[in-house]
C-alpha positions as CSV (number, residue, x, y, z in Angstrom):
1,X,88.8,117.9,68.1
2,X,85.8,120.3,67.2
3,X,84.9,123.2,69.8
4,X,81.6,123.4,68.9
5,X,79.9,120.2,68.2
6,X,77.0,119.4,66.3
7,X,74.4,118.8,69.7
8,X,76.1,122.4,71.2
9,X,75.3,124.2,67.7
10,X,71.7,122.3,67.4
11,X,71.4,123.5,71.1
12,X,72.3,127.0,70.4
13,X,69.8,127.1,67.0
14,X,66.8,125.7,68.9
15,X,67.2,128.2,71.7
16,X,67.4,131.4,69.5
17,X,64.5,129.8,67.9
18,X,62.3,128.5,71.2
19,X,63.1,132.2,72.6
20,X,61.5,133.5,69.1
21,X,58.6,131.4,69.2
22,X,57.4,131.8,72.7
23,X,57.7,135.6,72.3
24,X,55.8,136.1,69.5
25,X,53.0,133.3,69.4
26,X,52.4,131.9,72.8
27,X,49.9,134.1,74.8
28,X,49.7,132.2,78.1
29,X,49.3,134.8,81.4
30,X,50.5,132.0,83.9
31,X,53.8,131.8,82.1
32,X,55.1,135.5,82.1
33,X,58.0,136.5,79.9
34,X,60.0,133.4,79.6
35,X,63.9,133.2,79.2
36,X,65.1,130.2,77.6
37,X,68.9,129.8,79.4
38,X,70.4,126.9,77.7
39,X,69.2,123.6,75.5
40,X,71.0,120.6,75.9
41,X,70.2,118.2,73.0
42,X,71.3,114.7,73.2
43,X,73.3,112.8,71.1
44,X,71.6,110.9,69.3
45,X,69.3,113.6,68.9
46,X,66.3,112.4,70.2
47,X,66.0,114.7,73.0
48,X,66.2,118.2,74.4
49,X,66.2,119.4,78.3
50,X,65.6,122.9,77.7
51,X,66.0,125.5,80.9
52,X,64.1,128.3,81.6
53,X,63.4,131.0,83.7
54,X,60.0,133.5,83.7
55,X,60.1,136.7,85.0
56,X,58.4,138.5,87.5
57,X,56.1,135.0,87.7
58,X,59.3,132.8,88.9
59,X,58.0,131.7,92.3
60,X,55.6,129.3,90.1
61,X,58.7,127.1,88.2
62,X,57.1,123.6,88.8
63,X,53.5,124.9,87.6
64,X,55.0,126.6,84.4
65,X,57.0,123.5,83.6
66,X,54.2,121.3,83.4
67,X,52.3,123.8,81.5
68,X,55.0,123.6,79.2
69,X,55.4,120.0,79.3
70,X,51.9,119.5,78.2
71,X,50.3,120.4,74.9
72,X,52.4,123.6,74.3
73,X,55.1,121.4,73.8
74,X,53.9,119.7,70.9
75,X,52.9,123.2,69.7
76,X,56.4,123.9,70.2
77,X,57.9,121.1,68.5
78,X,55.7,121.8,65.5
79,X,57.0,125.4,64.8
80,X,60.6,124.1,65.3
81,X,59.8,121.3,62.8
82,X,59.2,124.5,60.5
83,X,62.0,126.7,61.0
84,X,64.5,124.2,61.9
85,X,66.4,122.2,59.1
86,X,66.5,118.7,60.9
87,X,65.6,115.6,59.3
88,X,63.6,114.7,62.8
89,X,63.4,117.6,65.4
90,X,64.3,116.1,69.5
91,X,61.3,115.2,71.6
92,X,61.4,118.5,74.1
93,X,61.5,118.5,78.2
94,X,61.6,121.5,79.9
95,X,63.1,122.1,83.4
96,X,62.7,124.8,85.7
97,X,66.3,126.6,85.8
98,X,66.6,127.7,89.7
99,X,70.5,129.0,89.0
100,X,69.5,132.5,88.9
101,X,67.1,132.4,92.1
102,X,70.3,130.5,93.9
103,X,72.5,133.3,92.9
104,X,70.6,136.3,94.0
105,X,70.5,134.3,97.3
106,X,73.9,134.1,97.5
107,X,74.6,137.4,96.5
108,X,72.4,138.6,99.5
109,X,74.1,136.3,101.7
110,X,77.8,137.9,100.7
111,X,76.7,141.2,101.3
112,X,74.6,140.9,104.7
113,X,77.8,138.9,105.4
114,X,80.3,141.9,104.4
115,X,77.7,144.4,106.4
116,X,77.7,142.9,109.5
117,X,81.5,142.3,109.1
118,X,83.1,144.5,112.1
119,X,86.4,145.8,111.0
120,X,89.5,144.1,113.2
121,X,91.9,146.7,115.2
122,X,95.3,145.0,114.7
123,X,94.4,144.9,110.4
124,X,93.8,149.0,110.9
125,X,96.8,151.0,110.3
């Protein structure tokens, strides 16, 4: 069995490229500097769920997804079409990626929970 499959290398291709192209040619304010986490391409190729964070403008995930979703996308698909060596390039959908908002949270939660932790007498030596 393979440990990198053709969809997980097709994935990993289109993301260095989608973090490439929206870099360098996509001039939109609204979305601030997006991170591309992770593209999940299906397999029959058809489609890609790509994830995404923007920073410091990641309050606005829903708002920056459709603006993604819309036009751009097709922009998008375009320059891949270009610099990707696939016979058809995957229809693109782009999802908000709220993993790394969820783990600051939880890191904040660990240590206001270790702060207000009182140390127990008997555990003292």
């Amino acid at each position: 069995m393979k440990e990198f499959d053709r969809t997980a290398r097709i994935g990993a291709e289109m993301q260095r490229e989608l973090a490439l192209i929206l870099r360098a040619e996509v001039r939109d304010p609204r979305l601030g500097d997006i991170t591309v986490q992770e593209v999940r391409v299906s397999r029959d190729l058809g489609h890609a769920k790509i994830f995404f964070t923007c920073f410091p403008l990641d309050d606005g995930g829903h708002e920056q997804a459709r603006l993604l979703n819309s036009r751009l996308a097709g922009f998008l698909r375009r320059e891949l079409g270009h610099r990707l060596r696939l016979r058809t390039i995957p229809e693109l959908h782009f999802v908000h990626d709220e993993t790394v908002r969820r783990g600051e949270r939880l890191s904040s939660l660990i240590d206001e929970a270790v702060a207000t932790q009182r140390p127990d007498p008997e555990q003292q030596p």
